[in-house]
Structure formats: C-alpha cells, structure tokens
TIDRENGU-976641 format. One record per atom (N, C-alpha, C): x, y, z; residue in one letter. Coordinates in pm, whole numbers, plus 50000, padded with zeros to 5 digits. Example, Ala and Ser with C-alpha at 12.3 -4.5 7.8 and 13.67 -1.06 7.14 Angstrom:
<rs>
<x:51319 y:49431 z:50780 bami:a>;
<x:51230 y:49550 z:50780 bami:a>;
<x:51320 y:49670 z:50780 bami:a>;
<x:51285 y:49775 z:50708 bami:s>;
<x:51367 y:49894 z:50714 bami:s>;
<x:51290 y:50003 z:50787 bami:s>;
</rs>
This chain:
<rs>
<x:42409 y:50614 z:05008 bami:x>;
<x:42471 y:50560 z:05125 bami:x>;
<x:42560 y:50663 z:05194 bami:x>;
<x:42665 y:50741 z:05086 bami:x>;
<x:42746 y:50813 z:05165 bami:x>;
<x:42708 y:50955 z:05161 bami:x>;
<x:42559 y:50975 z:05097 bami:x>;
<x:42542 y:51129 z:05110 bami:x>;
<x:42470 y:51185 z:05190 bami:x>;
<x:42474 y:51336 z:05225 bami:x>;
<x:42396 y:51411 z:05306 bami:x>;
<x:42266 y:51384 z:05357 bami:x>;
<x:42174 y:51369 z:05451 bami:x>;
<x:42048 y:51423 z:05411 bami:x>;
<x:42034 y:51487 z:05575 bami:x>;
<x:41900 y:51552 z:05584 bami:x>;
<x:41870 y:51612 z:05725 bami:x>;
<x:41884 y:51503 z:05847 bami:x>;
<x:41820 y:51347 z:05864 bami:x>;
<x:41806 y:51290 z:05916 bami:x>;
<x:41952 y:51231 z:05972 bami:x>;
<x:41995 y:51208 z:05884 bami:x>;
<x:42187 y:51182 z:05912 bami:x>;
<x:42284 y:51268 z:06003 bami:x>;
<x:42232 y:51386 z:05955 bami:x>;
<x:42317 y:51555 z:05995 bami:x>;
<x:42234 y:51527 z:06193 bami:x>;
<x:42094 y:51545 z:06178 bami:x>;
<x:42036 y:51533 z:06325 bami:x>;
<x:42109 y:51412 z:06378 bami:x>;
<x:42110 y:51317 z:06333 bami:x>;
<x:42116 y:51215 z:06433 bami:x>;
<x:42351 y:51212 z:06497 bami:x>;
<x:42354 y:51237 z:06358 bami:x>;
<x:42480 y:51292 z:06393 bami:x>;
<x:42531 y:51427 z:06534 bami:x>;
<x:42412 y:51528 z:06510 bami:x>;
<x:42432 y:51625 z:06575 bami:x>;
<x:42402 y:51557 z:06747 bami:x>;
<x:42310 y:51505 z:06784 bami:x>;
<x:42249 y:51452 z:06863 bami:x>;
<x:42384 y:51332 z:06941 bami:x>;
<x:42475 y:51254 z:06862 bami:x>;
<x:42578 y:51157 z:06952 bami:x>;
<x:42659 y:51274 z:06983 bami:x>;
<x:42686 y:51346 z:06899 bami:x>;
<x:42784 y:51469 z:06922 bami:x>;
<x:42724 y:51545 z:07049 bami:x>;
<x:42679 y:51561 z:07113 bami:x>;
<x:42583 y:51670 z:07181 bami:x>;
<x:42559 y:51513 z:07335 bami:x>;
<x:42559 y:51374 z:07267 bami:x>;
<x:42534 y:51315 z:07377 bami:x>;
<x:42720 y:51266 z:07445 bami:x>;
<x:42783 y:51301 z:07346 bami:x>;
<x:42890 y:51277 z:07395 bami:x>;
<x:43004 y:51392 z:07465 bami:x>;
<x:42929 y:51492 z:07473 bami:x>;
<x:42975 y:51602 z:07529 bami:x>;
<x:42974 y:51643 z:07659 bami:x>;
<x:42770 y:51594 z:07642 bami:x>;
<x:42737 y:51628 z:07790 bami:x>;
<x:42811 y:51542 z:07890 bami:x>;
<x:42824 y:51413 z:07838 bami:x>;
<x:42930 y:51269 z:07892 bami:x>;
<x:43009 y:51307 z:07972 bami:x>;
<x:43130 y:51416 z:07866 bami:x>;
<x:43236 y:51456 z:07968 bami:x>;
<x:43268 y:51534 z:07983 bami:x>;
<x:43115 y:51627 z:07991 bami:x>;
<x:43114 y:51734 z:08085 bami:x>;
<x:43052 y:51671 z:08228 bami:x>;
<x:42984 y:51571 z:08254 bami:x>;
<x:42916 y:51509 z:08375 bami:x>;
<x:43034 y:51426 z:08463 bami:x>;
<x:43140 y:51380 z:08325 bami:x>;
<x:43220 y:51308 z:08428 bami:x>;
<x:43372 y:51394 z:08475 bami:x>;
<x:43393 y:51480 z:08374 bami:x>;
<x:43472 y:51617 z:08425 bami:x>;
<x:43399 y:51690 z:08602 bami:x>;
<x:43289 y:51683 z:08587 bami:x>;
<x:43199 y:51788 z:08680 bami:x>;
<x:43221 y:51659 z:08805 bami:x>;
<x:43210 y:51534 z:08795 bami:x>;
<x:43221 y:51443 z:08906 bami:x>;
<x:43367 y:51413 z:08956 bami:x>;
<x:43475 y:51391 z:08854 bami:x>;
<x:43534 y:51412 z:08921 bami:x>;
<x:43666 y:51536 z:08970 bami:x>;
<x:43610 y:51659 z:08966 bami:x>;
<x:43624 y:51760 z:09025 bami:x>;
<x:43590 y:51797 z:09198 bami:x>;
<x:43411 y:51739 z:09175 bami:x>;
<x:43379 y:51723 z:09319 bami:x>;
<x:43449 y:51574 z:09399 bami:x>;
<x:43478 y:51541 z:09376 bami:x>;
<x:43549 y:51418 z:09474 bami:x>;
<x:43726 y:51440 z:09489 bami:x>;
<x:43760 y:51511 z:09374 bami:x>;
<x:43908 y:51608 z:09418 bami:x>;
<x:43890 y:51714 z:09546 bami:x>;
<x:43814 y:51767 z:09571 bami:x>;
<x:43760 y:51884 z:09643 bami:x>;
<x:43698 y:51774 z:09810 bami:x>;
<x:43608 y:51694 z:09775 bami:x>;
<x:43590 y:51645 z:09863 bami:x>;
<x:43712 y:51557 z:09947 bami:x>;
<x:43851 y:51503 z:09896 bami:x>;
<x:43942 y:51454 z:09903 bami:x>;
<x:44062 y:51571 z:09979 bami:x>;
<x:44040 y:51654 z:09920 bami:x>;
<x:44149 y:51764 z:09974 bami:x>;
<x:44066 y:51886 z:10068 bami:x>;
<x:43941 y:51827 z:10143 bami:x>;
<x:43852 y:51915 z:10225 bami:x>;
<x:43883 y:51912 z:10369 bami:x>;
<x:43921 y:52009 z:10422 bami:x>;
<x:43996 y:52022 z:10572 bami:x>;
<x:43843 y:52010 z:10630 bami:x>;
<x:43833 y:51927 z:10760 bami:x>;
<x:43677 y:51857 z:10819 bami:x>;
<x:43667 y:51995 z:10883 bami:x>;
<x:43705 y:52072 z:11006 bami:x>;
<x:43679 y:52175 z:11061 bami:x>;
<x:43778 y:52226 z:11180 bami:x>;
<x:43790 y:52308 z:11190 bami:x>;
<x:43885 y:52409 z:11280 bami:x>;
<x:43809 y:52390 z:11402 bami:x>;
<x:43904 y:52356 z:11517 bami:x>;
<x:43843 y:52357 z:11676 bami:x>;
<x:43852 y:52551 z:11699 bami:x>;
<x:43799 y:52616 z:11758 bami:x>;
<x:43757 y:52800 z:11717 bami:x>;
<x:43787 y:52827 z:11868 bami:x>;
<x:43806 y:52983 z:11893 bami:x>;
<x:43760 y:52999 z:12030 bami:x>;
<x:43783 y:53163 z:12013 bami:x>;
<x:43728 y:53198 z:12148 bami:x>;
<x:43691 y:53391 z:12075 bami:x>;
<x:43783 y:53477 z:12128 bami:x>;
<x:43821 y:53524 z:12046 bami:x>;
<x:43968 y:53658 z:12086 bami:x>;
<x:43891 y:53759 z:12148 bami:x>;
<x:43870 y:53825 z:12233 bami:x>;
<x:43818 y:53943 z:12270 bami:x>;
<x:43912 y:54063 z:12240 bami:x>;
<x:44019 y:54053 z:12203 bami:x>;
<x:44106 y:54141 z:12166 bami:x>;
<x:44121 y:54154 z:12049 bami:x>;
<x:44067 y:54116 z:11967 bami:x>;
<x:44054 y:54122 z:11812 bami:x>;
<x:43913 y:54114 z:11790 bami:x>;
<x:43853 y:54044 z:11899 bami:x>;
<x:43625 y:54052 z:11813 bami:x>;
<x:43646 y:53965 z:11735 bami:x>;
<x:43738 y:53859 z:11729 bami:x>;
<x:43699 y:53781 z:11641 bami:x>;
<x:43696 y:53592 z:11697 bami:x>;
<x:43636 y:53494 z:11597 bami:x>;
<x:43706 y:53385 z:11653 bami:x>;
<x:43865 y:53322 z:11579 bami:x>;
<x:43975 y:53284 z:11650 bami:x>;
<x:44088 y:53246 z:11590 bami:x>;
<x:44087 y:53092 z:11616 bami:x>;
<x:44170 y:53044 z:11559 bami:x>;
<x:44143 y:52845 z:11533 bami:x>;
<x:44257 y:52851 z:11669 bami:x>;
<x:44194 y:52755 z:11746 bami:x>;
<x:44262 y:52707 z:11881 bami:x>;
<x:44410 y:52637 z:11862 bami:x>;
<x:44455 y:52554 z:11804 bami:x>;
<x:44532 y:52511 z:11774 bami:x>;
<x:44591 y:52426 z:11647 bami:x>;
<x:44714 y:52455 z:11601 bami:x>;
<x:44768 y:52400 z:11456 bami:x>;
<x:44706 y:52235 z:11503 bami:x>;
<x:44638 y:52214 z:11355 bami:x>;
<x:44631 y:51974 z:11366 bami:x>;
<x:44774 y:51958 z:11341 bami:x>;
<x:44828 y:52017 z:11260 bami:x>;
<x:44955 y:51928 z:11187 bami:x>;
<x:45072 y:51962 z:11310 bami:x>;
<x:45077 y:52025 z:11410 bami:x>;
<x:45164 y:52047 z:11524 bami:x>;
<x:45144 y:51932 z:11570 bami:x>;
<x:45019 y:51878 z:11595 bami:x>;
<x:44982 y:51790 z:11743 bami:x>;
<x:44955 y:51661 z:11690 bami:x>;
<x:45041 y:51637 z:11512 bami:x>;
<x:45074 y:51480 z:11469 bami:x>;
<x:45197 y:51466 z:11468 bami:x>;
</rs>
C-alpha cells in the first residue's frame, strides 16, 4: 500500500507536472490583463520638421 513502485512515482510525477503548468497558465494570464489594464490606448502625433521626427501633440492628463 505504502510502497514504491514505477506506476505510483509516474502518476505522481504527472499531477506534479499538471499542477505546475496550472500556475504557470494562470501566472501567464494574469500578467497579460495587468498590462492590458495599465496600457496607454495611443498618442494623438504630429511631425516636427525641426527635429525629423513625430512628437505627441498634446499632454491627456493636462486636458483632464
């Protein structure tokens, strides 16, 4: 009952291995919904000709 054999050790190895991937899937989910939560939507742009570049038109958090 309480001893070794191969079949015990596998099936053992196998919850171990299913309970890992677990929370590595739910670590990995919610990482992306932290990220999606703290994701700035997009910068209004416009083109510097004095630099060649584009610079963001105006601060959001000024114009709340």
């Amino acid at each position: 009952m309480f001893g070794f054999s191969l079949s015990k050790l596998l099936v053992l190895a196998v919850i171990i291995a299913a309970v890992l991937v677990l929370f590595r899937f739910l670590g990995q989910r919610n990482a992306v919904n932290e990220r999606r939560r703290g994701a700035v939507e997009a910068f209004d742009t416009e083109y510097d000709a004095e630099s060649d570049t584009y610079v963001v038109r105006g601060d959001k958090t000024a114009e709340k």
